[in-house]
C-alpha positions, 0 to 999 in steps of 0.5 A: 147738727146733722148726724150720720142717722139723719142722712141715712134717713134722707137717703131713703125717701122714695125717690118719686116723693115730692120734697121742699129741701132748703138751706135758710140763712137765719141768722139775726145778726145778719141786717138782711134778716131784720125785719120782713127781710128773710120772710120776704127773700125766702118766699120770693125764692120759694114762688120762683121755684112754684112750691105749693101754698100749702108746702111754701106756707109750711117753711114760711110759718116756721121761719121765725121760730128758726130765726129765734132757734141757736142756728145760723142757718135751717136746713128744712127737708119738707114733704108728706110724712116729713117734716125736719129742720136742722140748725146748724151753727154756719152762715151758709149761701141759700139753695133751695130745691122742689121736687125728687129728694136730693140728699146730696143737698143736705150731705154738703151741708155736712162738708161745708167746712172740715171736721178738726180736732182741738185740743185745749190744754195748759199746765193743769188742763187738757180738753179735747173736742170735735169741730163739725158744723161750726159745733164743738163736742167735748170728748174728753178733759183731762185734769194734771192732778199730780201737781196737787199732790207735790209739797214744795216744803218736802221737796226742799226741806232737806236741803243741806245748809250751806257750811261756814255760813252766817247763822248755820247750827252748831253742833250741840257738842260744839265740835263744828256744823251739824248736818242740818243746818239752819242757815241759808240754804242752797240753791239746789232744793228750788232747782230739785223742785222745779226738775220734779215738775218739769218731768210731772208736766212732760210725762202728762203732755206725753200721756196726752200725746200718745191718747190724742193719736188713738181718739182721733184716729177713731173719730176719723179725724187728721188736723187738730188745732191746738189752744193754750199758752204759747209756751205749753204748746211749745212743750206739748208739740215736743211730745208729739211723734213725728209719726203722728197719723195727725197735723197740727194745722194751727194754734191760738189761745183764749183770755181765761184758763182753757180747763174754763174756757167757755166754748163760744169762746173757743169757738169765736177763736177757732174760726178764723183758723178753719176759714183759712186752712179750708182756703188753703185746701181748696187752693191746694186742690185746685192746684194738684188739678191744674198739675195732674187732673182731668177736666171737661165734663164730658171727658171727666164723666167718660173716664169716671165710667171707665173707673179711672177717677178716685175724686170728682171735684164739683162746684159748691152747687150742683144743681147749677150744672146739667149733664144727662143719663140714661133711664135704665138704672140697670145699664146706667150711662151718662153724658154732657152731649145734648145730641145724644137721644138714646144710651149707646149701652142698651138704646135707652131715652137720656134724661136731662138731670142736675149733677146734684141729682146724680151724685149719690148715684155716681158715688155709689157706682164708681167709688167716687170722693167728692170734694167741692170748691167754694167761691172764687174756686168754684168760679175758676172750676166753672170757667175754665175747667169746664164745670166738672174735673177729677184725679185720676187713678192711674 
């Protein structure tokens, strides 16, 4: 997984370094990777790019250890004084990139799928964990160990005998029923029973409710995906408020216990559920542009410096599209016009960059959310929206 400490450190290589930064697709179980496949894709890759021997032969020879590594993928960040590779647990496309350092690059790995909640839970158990990177970290588990302590014979034991009944006690003085009888009792003892754990297993869903809102508005977190039996969830979701800072974005449940269930499992469960709800984000942004957005490039860049877009809407890959700055990083100014020479701030020579080049500058200067569409969106924001489109402030 790649950590918050991990970009930061990425961000701070000198910009004139030289860096080999690739995302490999390793996975065994794909069959384009059986054999001398992935060695020969990678390297056919790597020439067309013209990596150095030396530098192309670095990520080369590591290739089978990553293949044999717990990734799906490797993302190799390769230079002088630098040698990283992250596996991380998602089938993700290849990119490959030689020369000035691209953070952005590895930073969307990061943002591939989104970060979720999940919270396991069923009568005995609640489970808590984050899902990032195809990775899930278990924050907290939680055993309902006051169920251990309810005596169902104590709970029941004074149950009034039901008087005139066949077999009820005689009094020992023979004057009429005793109090506690030993005939059959009533029904009222099973009923006491099953009310004292049915308010034991709403106050645990309540207690749960009330922390899951807290710790997962300290991991930043907004959608939770719930697992368990249906009717525990059912009597979880009650004990949600509806002011919640939080949405329940899915539910599902696993063959064993979930206080046993092993995380691949859950995993092999969960990901069907993120695939879709990340499907239907895109679709839903893409909508919200086709509404209220602003597209073109050159027009999202002119209104991008004038301050007026919150969040700039980008192709999974970057570096398929160009635009062009200015030299001066004091006076920064960009455009996608090819005829423009000079900046028209200070007469500074433009230079031909890729949008991934410039991201961490864009977003630095102007404030900018970035989010990127994937497939058949990234197609559609390409073809029709000019490559580049934004929501704007005002």
């Amino acid at each position: 997984m790649i950590t918050p400490q991990d970009l930061d450190r990425l961000a701070s290589l000198p910009r004139g370094q030289s860096v080999l930064m690739a995302v490999v697709h390793v996975n065994p179980a794909d069959q384009d990777n059986h054999g001398d496949a992935l060695t020969t894709r990678v390297k056919s890759a790597l020439n067309d790019l013209g990596v150095p021997p030396t530098l192309a032969g670095r990520l080369l020879d590591d290739l089978p250890r990553a293949r044999e590594a717990r990734g799906k993928s490797a993302v190799y960040v390769l230079g002088e004084g630098i040698d990283e590779r992250f596996d991380v647990q998602l089938d993700l496309p290849e990119r490959f990139h030689f020369g000035h350092p691209l953070p952005a690059l590895v930073r969307a790995v990061t943002e591939a799928v989104p970060r979720m909640g999940v919270l396991a839970v069923d009568r005995d158990w609640a489970r808590l964990f984050v899902l990032e990177q195809g990775e899930l970290t278990e924050l907290r588990r939680e055993r309902h160990t006051e169920l251990d302590n309810v005596d169902r014979d104590d709970l029941t034991a004074a149950t009034t005998a039901v008087p005139g009944a066949q077999g009820a006690a005689r009094a020992q003085d023979g004057s009429g029923f005793g109090v506690q009888g030993t005939g059959p009792r009533s029904d009222s003892g099973v009923e006491f029973f099953q009310r004292h754990l049915d308010a034991l297993q709403q106050r645990f869903y309540n207690d749960m409710a009330q922390e899951l809102s807290r710790e997962l508005k300290e991991q930043g977190l907004e959608h939770l995906i719930l697992v368990g039996p249906v009717s525990r969830l059912a009597e979880f979701r009650a004990e949600i408020p509806q002011a919640a800072s939080f949405e329940v974005i899915g539910e599902t449940n696993v063959e064993v216990g979930t206080g046993m269930a092993p995380d691949q499992m859950l995993l092999d469960r969960l990901r069907p559920l993120l695939e879709d709800f990340g499907q239907a984000q895109q679709a839903r942004l893409m909508a919200q542009l086709q509404e209220q957005g602003v597209m073109e490039m050159e027009r999202v860049l002119e209104m991008v410096q004038q301050g007026r877009v919150y969040q700039l809407v980008i192709p999974e890959d970057g570096s398929q599209l160009h635009i062009y700055r200015s030299h001066n990083p004091e006076v920064p100014y960009f455009t996608a016009r090819k005829d423009v020479q000079e900046s028209p701030l200070d007469g500074s020579l433009m230079e031909r960059v890729t949008l991934e080049e410039v991201l961490p500058q864009l977003q630095s200067l102007y404030g900018l959310d970035v989010r990127r569409v994937q497939g058949e969106h990234a197609e559609r924001l390409v073809r029709e929206y000019g490559g580049l489109a934004g929501l704007t402030r005002y």
